[in-house]
Every structure is written in C-alpha cells, then in structure tokens.
PABA-584460 format. One record per atom (N, C-alpha, C): x, y, z. Coordinates in steps of 0.1 Angstrom, whole numbers, plus 5000, padded with zeros to 4 digits. Each point is the difference from the previous one (the first is absolute). Layout:
BEGIN
XYZ...
! end
This chain:
BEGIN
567152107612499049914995500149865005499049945003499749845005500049914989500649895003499749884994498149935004499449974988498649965002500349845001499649925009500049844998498450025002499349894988498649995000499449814999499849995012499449855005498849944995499649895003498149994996499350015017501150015013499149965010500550085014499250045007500350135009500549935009500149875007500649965008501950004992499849884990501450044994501150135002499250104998500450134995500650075016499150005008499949975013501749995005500149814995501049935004501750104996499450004982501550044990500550115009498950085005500250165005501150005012500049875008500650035012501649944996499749944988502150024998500550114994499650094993500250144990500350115005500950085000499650135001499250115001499950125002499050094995500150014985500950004998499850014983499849914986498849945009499149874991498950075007498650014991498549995003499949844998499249905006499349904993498549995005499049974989498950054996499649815001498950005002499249844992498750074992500349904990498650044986498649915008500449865008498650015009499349854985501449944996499249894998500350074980499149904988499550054988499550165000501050094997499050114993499550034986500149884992499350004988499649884996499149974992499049875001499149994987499749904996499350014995498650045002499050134995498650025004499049875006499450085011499249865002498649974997499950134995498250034988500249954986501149974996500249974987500849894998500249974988501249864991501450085005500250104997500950084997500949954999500549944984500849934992499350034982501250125000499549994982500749944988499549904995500549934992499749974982500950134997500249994984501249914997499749954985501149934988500949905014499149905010500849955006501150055007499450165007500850025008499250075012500449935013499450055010501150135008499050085006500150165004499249955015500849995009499250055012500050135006498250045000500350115004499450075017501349975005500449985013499350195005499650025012499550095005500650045015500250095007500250055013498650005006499849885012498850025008500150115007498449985003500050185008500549925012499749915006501149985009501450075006500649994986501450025000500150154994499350084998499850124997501350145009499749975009500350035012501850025001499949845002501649964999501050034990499450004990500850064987500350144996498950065008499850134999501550045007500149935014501050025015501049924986500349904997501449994992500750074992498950044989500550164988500950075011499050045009500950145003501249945008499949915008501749955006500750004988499449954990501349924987500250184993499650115000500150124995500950025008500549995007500850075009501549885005499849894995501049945001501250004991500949935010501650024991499949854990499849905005499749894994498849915008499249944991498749894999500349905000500149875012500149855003498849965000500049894990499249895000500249935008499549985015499949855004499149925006499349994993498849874999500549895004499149885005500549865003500849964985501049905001500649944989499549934992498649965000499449874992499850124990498649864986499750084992499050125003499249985010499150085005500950125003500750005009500750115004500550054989500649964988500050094992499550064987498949954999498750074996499750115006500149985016499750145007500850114998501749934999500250134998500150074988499949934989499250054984499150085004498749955004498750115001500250125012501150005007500550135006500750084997500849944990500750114989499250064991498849944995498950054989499250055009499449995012499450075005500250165001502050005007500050135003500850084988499349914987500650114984501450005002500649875003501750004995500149854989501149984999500349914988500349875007499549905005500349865006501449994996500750014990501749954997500750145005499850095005501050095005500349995010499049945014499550015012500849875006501150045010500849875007499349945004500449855005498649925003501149915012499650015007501049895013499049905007500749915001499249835007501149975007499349955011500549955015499149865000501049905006499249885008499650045015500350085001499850005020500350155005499350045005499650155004501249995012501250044998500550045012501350104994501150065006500650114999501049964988500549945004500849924986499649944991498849985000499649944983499150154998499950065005499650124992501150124998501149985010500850124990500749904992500149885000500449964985499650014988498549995003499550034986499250134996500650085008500350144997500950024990501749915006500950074990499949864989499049964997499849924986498949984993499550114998499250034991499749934988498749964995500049934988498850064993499450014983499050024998498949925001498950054998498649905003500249904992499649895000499949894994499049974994499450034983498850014992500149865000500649904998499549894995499249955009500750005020498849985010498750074996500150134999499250044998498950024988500449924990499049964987499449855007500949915008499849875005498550035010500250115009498950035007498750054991500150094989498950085000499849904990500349844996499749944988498749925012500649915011498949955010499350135005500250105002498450075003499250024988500450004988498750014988500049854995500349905005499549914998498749985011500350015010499349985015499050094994499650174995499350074999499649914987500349924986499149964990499149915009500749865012498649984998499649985010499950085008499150065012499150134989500350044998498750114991499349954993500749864990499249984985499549865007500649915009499349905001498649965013500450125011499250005014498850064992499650104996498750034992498949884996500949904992499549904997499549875010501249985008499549935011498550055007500150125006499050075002498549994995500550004988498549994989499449825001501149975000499549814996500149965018500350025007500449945011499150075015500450115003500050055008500450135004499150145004500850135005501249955010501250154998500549985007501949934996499349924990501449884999500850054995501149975001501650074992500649875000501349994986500549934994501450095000501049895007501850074997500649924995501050054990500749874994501349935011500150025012500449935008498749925012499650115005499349935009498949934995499549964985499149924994500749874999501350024997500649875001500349935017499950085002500649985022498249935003499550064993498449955010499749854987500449964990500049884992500349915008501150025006501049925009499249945013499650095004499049975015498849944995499350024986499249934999499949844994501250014993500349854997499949905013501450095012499849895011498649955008499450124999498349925005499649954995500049964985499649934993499749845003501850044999501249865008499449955010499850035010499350035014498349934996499050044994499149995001499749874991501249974990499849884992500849885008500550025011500849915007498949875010500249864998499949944999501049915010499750005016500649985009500449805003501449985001499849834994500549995017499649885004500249945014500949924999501250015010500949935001500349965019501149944997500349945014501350015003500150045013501949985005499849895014501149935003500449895011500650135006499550015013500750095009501349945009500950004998500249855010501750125014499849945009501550065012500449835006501450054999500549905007500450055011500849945007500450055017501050134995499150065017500650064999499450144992498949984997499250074990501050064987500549974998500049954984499249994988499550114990499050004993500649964986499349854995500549974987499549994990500250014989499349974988500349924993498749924997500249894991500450004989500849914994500650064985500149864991499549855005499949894996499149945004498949924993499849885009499549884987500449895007500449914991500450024987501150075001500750024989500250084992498850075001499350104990500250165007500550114989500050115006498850115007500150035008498350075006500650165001499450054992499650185001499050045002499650094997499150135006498749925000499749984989498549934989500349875001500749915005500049884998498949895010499350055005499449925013498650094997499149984994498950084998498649955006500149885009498749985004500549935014498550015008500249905014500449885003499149954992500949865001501149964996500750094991501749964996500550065013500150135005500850025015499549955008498749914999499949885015501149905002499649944987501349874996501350035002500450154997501350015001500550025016499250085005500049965015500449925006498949884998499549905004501349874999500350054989501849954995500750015006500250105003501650075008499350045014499849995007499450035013500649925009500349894999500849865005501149984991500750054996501149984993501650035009500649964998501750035003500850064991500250155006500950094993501450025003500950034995501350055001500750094990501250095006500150064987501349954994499450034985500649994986501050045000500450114996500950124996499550155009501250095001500250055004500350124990499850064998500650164991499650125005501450074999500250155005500850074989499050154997500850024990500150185006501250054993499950175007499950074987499250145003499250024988500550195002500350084991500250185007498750034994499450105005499050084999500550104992499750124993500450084995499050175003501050055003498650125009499750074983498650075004499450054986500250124996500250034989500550164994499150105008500950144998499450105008498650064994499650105001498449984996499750054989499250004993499350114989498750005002499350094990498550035004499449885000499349884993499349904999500749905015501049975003500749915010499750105015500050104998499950095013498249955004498950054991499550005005499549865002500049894993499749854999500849985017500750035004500649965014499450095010499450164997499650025012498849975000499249954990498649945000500249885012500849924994500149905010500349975013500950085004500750055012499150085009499650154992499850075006498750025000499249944989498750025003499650114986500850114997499650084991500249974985498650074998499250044986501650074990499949964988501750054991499750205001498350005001499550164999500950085014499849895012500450095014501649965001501049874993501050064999500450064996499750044984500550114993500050145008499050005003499850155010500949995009500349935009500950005007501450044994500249904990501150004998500850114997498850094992500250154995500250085011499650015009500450095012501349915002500249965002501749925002501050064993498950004988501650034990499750184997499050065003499850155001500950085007499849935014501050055013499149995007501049945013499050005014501450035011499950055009501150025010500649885008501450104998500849865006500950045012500649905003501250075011501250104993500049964987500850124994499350064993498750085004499350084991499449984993499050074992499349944989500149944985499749914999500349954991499249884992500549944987499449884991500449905011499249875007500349905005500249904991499550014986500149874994500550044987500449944989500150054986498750044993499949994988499050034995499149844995498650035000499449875009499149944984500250094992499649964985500849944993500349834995501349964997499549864998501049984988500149824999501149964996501050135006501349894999500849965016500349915002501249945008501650115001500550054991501050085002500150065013501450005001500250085019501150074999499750115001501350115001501749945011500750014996501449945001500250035016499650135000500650085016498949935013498749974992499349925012500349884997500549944991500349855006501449975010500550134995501449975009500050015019499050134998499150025010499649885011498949934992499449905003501049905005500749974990501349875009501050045007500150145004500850015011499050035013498750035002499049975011499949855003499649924987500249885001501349915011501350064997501449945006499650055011499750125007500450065007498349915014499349954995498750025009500049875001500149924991499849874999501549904997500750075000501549914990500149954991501349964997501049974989498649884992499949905006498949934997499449974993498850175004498650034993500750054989501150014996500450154991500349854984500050014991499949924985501750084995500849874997501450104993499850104989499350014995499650094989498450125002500450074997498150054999499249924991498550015001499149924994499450154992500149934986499150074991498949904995499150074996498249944998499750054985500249924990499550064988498649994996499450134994498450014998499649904990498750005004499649874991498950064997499350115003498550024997500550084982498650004994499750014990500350194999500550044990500450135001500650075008500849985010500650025014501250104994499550115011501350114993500750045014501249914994501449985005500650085011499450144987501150135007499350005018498949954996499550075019500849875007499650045015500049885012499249975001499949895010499349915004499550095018499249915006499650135009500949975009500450095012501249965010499850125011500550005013499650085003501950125001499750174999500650034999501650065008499749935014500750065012499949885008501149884997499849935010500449985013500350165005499950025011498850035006499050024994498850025003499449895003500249905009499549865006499050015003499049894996498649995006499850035013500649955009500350055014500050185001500450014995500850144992498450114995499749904995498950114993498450005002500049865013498649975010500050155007501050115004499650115008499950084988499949994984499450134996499349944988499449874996498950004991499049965007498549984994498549955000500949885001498649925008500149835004500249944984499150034988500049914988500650064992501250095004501250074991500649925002500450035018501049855003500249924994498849935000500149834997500449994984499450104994500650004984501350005002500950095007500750045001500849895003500149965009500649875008500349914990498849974989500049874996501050054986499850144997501050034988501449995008500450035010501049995005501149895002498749905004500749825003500049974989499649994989499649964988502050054992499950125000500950104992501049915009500449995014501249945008500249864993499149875000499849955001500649904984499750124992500249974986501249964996501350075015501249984996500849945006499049905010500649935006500549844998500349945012500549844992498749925002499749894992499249874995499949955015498549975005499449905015500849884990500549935009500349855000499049925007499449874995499049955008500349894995499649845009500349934998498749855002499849964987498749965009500149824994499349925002500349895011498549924999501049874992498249944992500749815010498749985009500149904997499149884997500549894994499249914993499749915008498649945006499549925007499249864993500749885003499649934987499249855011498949914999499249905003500049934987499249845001499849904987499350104989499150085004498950084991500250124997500750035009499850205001501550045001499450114995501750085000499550175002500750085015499750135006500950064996499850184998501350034998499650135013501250055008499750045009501650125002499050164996501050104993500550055022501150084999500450085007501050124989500550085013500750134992500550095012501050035000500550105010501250094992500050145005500650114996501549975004500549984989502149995007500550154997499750144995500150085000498750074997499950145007498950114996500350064985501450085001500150044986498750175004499749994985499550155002498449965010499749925004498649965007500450105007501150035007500050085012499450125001499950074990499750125001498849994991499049864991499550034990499249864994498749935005499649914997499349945012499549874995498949995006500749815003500949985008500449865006499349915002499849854997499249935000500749935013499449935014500749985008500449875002500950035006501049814996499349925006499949864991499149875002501449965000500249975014501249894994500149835002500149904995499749895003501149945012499849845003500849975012500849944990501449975010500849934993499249875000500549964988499449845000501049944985500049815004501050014990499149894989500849994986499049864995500149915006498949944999499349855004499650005016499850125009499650015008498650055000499049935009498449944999499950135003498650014993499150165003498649935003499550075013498749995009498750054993499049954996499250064994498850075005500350115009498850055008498550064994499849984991498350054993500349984987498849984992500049974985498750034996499350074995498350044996500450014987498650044991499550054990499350135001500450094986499550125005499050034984499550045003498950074982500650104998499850054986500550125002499450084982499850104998499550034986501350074993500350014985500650034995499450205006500650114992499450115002500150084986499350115004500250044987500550175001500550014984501250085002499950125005500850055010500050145010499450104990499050125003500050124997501250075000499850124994501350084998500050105013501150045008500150095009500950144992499850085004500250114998501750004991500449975012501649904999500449934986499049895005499749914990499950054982499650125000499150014986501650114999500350085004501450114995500849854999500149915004501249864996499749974991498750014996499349934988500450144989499950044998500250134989501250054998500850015012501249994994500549914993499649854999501149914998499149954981498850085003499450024987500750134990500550045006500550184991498650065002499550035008498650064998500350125010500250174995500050085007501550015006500650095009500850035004500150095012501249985007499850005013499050125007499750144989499250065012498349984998500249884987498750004998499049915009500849925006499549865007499150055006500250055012499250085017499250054990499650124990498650074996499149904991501049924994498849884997498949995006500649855013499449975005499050085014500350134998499750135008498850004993500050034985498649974992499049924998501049895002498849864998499150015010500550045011499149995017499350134997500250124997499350115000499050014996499849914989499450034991498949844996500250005014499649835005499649894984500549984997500749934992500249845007501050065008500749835012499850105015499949905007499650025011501149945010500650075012501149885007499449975010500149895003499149895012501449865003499850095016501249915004501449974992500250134996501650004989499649954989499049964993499949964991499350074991500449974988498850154985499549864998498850105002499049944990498750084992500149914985499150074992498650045001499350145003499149995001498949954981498950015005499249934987500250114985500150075006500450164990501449914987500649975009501849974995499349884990499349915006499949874987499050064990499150094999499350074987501150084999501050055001500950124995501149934986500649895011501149944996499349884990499049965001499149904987500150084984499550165007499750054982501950004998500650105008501549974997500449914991499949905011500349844988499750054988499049954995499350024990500250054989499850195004500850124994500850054995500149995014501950055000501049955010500349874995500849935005501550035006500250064987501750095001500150105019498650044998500250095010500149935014499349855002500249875015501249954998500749964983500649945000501750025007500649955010501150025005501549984992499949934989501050034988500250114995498650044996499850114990500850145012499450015013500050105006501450025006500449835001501850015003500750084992499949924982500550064991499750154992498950065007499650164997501650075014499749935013501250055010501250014994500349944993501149934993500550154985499350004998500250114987500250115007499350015013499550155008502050005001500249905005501749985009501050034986499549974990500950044985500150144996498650035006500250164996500850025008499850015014501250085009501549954996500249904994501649984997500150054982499150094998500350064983500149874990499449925009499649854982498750054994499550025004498750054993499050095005499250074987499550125001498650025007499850085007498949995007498650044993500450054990498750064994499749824991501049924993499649884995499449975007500149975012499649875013498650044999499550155004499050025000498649984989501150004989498650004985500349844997500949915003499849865003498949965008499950105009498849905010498550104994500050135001498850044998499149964990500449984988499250004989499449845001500749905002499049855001499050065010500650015014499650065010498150055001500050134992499150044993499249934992500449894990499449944990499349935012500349955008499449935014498550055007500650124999498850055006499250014995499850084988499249964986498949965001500749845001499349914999499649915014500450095007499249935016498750095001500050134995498850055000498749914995499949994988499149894995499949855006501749965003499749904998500349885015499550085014500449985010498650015008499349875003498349995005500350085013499250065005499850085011499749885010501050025009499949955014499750095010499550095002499550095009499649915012500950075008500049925018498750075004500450164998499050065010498250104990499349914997499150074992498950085008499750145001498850075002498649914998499350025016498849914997498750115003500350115002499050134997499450045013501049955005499350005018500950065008499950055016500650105009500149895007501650055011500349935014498750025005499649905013499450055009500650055008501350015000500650015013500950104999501050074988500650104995499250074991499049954994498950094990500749994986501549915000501149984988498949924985500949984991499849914990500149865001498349934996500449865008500649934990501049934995500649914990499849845001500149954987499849835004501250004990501249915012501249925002500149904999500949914995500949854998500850045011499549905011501249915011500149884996501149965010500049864999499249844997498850115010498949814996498950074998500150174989498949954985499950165007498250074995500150144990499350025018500050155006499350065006499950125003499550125009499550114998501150035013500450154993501050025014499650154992500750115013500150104998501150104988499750104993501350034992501050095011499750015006501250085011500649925012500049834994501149925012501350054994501049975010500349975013498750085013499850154994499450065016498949984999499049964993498749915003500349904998499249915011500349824998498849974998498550094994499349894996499949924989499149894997500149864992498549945004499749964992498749884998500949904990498549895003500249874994499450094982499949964991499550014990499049984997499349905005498949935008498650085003500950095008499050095006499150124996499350005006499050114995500650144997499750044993500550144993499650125011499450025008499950095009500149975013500849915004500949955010501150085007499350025016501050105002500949975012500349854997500549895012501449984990500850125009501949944997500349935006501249904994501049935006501250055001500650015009501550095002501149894992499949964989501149964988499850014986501149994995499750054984499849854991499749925008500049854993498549995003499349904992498449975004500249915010498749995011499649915006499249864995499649984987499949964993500150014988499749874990500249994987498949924992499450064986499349974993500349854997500849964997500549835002501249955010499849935003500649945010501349924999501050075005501649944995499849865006500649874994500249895004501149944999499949945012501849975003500149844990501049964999500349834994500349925011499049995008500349935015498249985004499949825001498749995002499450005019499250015003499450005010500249865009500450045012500549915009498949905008498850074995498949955006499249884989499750084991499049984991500350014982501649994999500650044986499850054994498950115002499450114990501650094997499650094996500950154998500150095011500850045003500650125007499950154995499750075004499950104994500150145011500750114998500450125006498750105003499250025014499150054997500450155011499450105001499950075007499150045010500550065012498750055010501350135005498650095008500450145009501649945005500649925001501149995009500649954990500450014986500649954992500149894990500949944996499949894990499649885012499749854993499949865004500049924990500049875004500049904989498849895006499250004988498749895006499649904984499249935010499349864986499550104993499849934987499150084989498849935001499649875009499249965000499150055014500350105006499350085009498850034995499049955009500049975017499849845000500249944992500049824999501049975007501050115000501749945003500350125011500749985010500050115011501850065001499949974991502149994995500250165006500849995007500650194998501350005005500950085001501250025000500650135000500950085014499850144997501849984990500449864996501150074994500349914987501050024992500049904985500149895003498949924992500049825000501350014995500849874996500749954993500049864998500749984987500149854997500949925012500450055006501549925007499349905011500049935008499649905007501250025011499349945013501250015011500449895000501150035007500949894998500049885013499350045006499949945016498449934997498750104997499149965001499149974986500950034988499350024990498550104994499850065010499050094996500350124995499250104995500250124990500950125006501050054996500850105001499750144999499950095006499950144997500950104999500150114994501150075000499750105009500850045012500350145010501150074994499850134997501150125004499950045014501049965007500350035011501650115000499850065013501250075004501749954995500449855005501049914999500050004981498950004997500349974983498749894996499749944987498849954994500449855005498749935008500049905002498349924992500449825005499149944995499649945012498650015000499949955020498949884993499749895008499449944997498450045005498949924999498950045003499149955012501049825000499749985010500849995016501249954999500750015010501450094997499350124995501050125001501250014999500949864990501249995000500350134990501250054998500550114993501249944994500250094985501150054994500350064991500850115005500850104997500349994982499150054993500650054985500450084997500450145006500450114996500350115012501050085002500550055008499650205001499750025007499950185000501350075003
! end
C-alpha cells in the first residue's frame, strides 16, 4: 500500500513527486473544493449560531471522486496544503470532502518545496489546526454577510452591478479620500534662489538678512527680485566646514506587502503578476540540481529566517565578497506587521547555489528578475551597513548665507549586491575663510503640489500599515477594484472612477463601520485572536452581524436613490442595447447600457431620436456650464468648460462678445516673467504651468 500526500496545486504536487519514492501517490485538490453556494446565503443562522453550509463544486466533482478512491487504498493520508490560514482550511474541506475526520488525518507544512524540507516534515507530523481554521472560515462568512446582504442594496439605491467587501470597501475609501485631497488642493506659489558658485557648485539659500528661508518662505516676484538683486554683487567665503559619516543599514528580507511594493517600483509589476510569479517560484521551476521550490513560500508577513540559510548566506557572503561585507554577528529582523505569524519565514530564495547568473539559463525573463531581486534582497539583508560620508558647506556674504551639500561612499557595504547608489558629489578641498566665485544667481516660481495618487505599491503600504487585510489579500483587492472598474490605473496611478464617489458617499453615511479603517483593522485583529484560541469565532461573527443587519434595515427605507444608470425607454443605435442616462463628471448624459463594448453617448441636450454617437462615455456637453474661479484675460467675464467634436475647451461666458478660448485649464497663477495668465499641460515629463504669452513653463508635478 502507498502513502497518499494530497496538495491544493498540480504544479506543487508535480514538484513533491520528484523527491519521493514510488511509494507516495501525490494528488492536488486543484485550489477550494468546498465553498460556500454561490446561488444562495448559504449560512444558517439559529439562537446566534452560524452553520456554514459549505458545498463540493461541480467543478471539483471530478477530483474528489479521483481522491476517495486514492485515499481507499492508502496506507496513510497527508495533508499538505500551503501553511497559512487558507491552506488549512483546505485541508479541513479535503478531509470532509473525502468522508474522513479532519483530527485523524496527518497534516504536514513546509516553507520551501525542496527534498529536505519535505522529508522532514514527513517525519513530523502535526494535526490540522482548527483554530486557523475557525480564523479562516470566520473572514469568509464575514466577507459572504456583506457582500450578499449589503451589494443587493447598493444595487437597488446606486447602480447594477455594484459589490461591497468588507476589505476592499475600505481599500477603495482610501483612494477616494486622496482625490478628494487632490481635487480640494489649492496650489500656493512659491520661489527658490537658484544660485552655483565656481566651479558649478549648486547652493541653497538658507539666510538672508538674517532671517531663516525654507521651502514657502519667498512667495512672490518681487521678494526673489530684491533678493537677487541683493546678493548678486556680493562677496562670499566660506564659513564652516562639516563632515559627518553616517552607515546605511540594508533592509529586512521580504514578505508579501515589501516584495511586491519593491517590484512595483523596480520592476514595473502589478502585486497580481508578482504573486503569480512568485508562485511558480515557489511551486517548482528547474534548476541545475533538478526540480525544484526556487523561493520559500511567498504568502507571509513575517521577517523570520531559518538558521541553516543564514549560515548559508554569510559564508557566500565571506567567501564572494569578504571578511568586510560579512557583520560579526547574524542580523535578525523582528516582525512588526499587525498579526504576523512568526512560525513562517520571510521570503528567501531556497538554493543559494542557484545564482541569478545560475538561473538566467532556466527561468522566463520576469521570473528572473523576481528572482534576482528576491535573491539580492535575501543576500543583502545580512550584510554590513554602506558607510557614507556627506559634506555640508557653509557659504556666508553681509546678507546671505548658502549652504552647499556633497556626499561620497567610504564603503559599499550590502550596496554591492543590493540598492540603488546615489553618485558621489564630492566637493573641492577648500578651507574656512577662503573666497567663493559666484557664477549665476536667478529666481525661480515654482507651485506647491498636491498630494500623489496612490500607486498600486502605494495603496498595499497603505493597508498594511493600516491593519487592513493580510498578506494574501492585498493583490485580489486591488485586482477587484480595477475589474470591476471601480479605480482605473493611468500612468501607475488608481484612480476613482465616478461609480466609487456614489458608492463610498452612501457608505459614509450607512455604513460607516464597513469604509471605516479602525473598525476593519480591529475586525483583522479578532480574526488573528481566533487563530491564537483568544476568542471564539462564532462570537466575532454575531458581534458584527446583528448591528450589521439592523443597518441594512434601515438603509432600505432610509437611503435616497442615487441611480447612476436610469432606463430612458430607448435602443442603441448602434448595438440595438439599453439606452441609460448617467452621472459623469461635468453633469447627467445618455450613454449606452453595454459600455465598456459600446461607446455610444449623447449630450442630454439632444434629441431623443438621435442617432449621432460619440465614441466616450462622458457628454460632449452639459446642461449647465461648469465655471472655473478664474476670470477672463480679455474681458473679465467667466470662464467656463465647453465642449466640441474634438473634446473639452475653456472659453468666455461672454461668447461671442468675448473671443476667449483656450484648449487647456486657465489658472489663477500669473507668470512670473510676463505676468499674464497661466495654463495647465499634462505633458509626457509630468503637469506643467506654461504661460499664455511668452511660453515660460513650470513644472508642478511629475509622471
């Protein structure tokens, strides 16, 4: 008779197979084979107690069928599902699936798919772990209360279509607050003295007459003329001299939220196409010594590092780079994230013989580069502190006082193998009280900006450091917010489509608990008590349902219908679809009910049997006319946003008296050279203010 090992994933299984004997079968269940129904609540709930009643998809019909009969014929049944709570849920509903007892059934966990961490946890067997597993099935019938009892409602008062999660309702709050930020921002004009002395020498002002000068301190033209105008003929020399040496400290090895926040940045990818990656990494992919896990396991938020790779790690370290690079001690990294479970690692890769060099002749180009960066990262973590040394000097006249930075590297440290060097500025010798040449001195404009959108990156930094969700929840989040166009990503950045500010308004409102990032930290937080046996999962659950409920109640009645998209009794011309009248951005118009794949739209305006599309889902016009707070350069009337066949413009409202037009935003701002009216360009380089008449520019925001 065979030993049965039963996986969730056919690549895994794949992998386990090639360190075993013949006398192991291993099988993958192919992901959840039991779930909650997806035609029904299926959650029954008497005397405050919830029953989920979990089903075998016909999906998985198949597969279970192929498990019975392996597990009928086996000598013993291994659990080994991934190590999180998810993984062992699965392997609960694999035991119930194939009619055995979850606590009889060995259950073995591995960090890393390779021959030695699996016959070790062969010979160490442990039982399933119910408290994970009450921890998990407590957040899936939460997620199933209100995605079933609350998306209904959205739906009715809002819009077909809409869904509400008690994470990603709070994740899309977040994105909509910052455009808020963004659209209430109020750009202030300031000024910097550019000034080089010999030698090109770039300094910054940090005195003048007496007085300290920062960022906002110089806010109009004529104060940076005078100051100019001041110091432009002046005699400088320098003051003081300071040099100070400063260590760098390289950064802990990875976990899910830090992994993908760095290869967003680095490498360009979405947290959705790391994770993918990552999973074939840590599935098995071929190596020079055969098939195997390249990485640990890639679902994680602890820092922990198994003893035998760090020992690992600092004798590659001695041996490649020297005594040096190597720290007298090993470096340990204690977790800081919010419910972080310990027992795992942190991500690393598993064979550090397997060199990037090493593993360019047997992975994909964007395995690699995952690969690589888990690699240097994991090296890197345990190496010694960059030493850098940087180098301020003080340049002092009767009026002004420069300060004028350098910096050069006195050791690499872990840079070598792992960071991003900034390159040495280094200044000349020079000693106090010897004269400095003043070769240029200008004035520059410049606008305050307003605060960045969230990047992909951006927003998992943001939710972790909120307790919002956990590590494998990040990537399907925001996987849904874009799916389900919600936020939109334009040039790395999310942003809310108009759907998200009616969604997240009634929210507020409502049901607050459900945007609110306290509430949804502190729901994470209980979830992490159950899995450590503080508290019971069936409480947690009749804690939140029943207000929960009383909520909805009373959103039925008491929640005015904002309906985005209302039936206006009429056919596409162009798909033969349902024509609807929509809320965009600048007011109500007629679009098709089957966009994204029809793009027609009318103005609102228009004639009812109009069979003239415009290929966007925004009107070409508007029943009233948005007006900017910025008067007319000609004639001081109003400004106002009008439309034609080629898009938006900005013209007089006193048209055709006034011949004002403009293909881009007036602004309040004035140039600084000629004093006439400012406009805003999105350009390629990033968002500038060009002037209107002699085309001076500047730069307020970067792409």
């Amino acid at each position: 008779m065979k030993d049965l090992i039963i996986v969730e994933s056919p690549a895994k299984a794949r992998t386990i197979k090639n360190f075993l004997s013949k006398n192991y079968d291993v099988i993958a269940s192919k992901g959840h084979i039991r779930d909650l129904p997806k035609t029904s609540f299926g959650i029954k709930i008497e005397d405050e107690k919830f029953t989920p009643e979990y089903r075998v998809s016909l999906d998985h019909s198949k597969i279970v069928k192929e498990i019975k009969e392996l597990a009928k014929g086996a000598n013993e049944i291994y659990l080994a599902t991934d190590e999180d709570r998810e993984g062992e849920a699965i392997a609960f509903h694999i035991a119930n699936a194939i009619g055995k007892e979850a606590s009889t059934l060995p259950r073995i966990v591995f960090h890393e798919i390779t021959k030695t961490a699996i016959d070790n946890a062969l010979k160490h067997p442990r039982k399933i772990d119910m408290n994970s597993v009450n921890a998990q099935q407590a957040r899936r019938l939460l997620d199933r209360i209100v995605g079933y009892k609350l998306s209904p409602l959205l739906n009715l008062k809002i819009q077909k279509g809409l869904s509400a999660g008690r994470v990603q309702s709070a994740a899309l709050k977040i994105i909509v607050d910052r455009e808020r930020e963004i659209r209430a921002f109020k750009p202030v004009e300031y000024y910097s003295i550019d000034t080089k002395f010999k030698t090109d020498l770039d300094a910054e002002l940090v005195k003048f007459e007496g007085k300290k000068i920062e960022k906002l301190t110089i806010t109009n033209a004529d104060r940076a003329k005078y100051i100019v105008d001041a110091l432009k003929n002046e005699k400088f020399s320098v003051r003081e001299i300071e040099s100070k040496d400063r260590k760098i400290q390289p950064s802990p090895p990875f976990m899910t939220s830090t992994l993908q926040q760095s290869a967003s940045n680095r490498l360009g990818f979405s947290p959705k196409k790391t994770m993918m990656l990552a999973q074939t990494l840590y599935e098995g992919v071929q190596t020079h010594e055969g098939f195997m896990g390249a990485i640990t396991y890639m679902r994680t938020d602890s820092l922990n590092l198994a003893k035998e790779a760090v020992e690992a790690a600092r004798e590659l370290i001695k041996n490649e780079f020297g005594k040096d690079y190597l720290p007298p001690k090993a470096v340990h990294y204690a977790t800081s994230s919010k419910g972080a479970q310990e027992a795992h690692e942190a991500i690393r890769p598993t064979n550090l013989n397997f060199t990037p060099e090493i593993a360019a002749k047997f992975l994909q180009k964007d395995e690699l580069r995952l690969y690589t960066l888990i690699y240097n990262r994991f090296l890197a973590c345990q190496m010694s502190a960059c030493v850098s040394q940087t180098q301020n000097l003080f340049v002092v006249s009767d009026k002004g006082e420069f300060k004028i930075s350098g910096r050069k590297v006195l050791f690499d440290g872990f840079y070598r193998v792992y960071g991003d060097m900034d390159k040495d500025k280094i200044l000349p010798n020079l000693n106090v009280g010897d004269e400095m040449k003043l070769e240029s001195i200008k004035e520059s404009q410049h606008f305050t900006e307003p605060p960045a959108r969230y990047s992909e990156a951006g927003l998992v930094k943001k939710l972790e450091s909120l307790g919002i969700g956990r590590p494998s929840t990040y990537a399907p989040t925001i996987s849904l917010l874009t799916s389900r166009e919600y936020v939109r990503v334009e040039k790395k950045q999310l942003i809310p489509n108009d759907v998200a500010f009616s969604m997240i308004g009634v929210l507020e409102e409502h049901f607050n608990d459900i945007v609110d990032s306290e509430f949804t930290s502190h729901l994470e937080e209980k979830l992490d008590l159950i899995a450590e046996d503080k508290a019971d999962w069936q409480k947690v659950l009749s804690e939140f349902y029943y207000p929960f409920m009383d909520k909805i109640s009373e959103g039925k009645t008491g929640i005015k219908s904002l309906k985005v998209a209302t039936p206006i009794g009429e056919k596409c011309p162009q798909c033969g679809g349902e024509l609807v009248k929509r809320k965009g951005r600048y007011g109500e118009f007629i679009a098709c009910s089957n966009f994204p794949k029809c793009k027609y739209s009318r103005n609102i305006t228009s004639e009812a049997n109009s069979d003239t599309g415009v290929q966007t889902a925004e009107p070409k016009a508007k029943k009233e006319l948005v007006k900017l707070d910025v008067p007319c350069p000609k004639c001081g009337g109003v400004i106002v946003e009008r439309f034609s066949r080629r898009g938006k413009f900005y013209g007089c409202a006193n048209y055709p008296k006034c011949d004002f037009i403009s293909n881009y935003e007036p602004t309040e701002h004035k140039c600084s050279e000629c004093g006439s009216m400012m406009v805003k360009k999105e350009l390629k380089k990033g968002t500038f203010l060009e002037c209107t008449k002699c085309k001076h520019k500047v730069q307020i925001g970067e792409n």
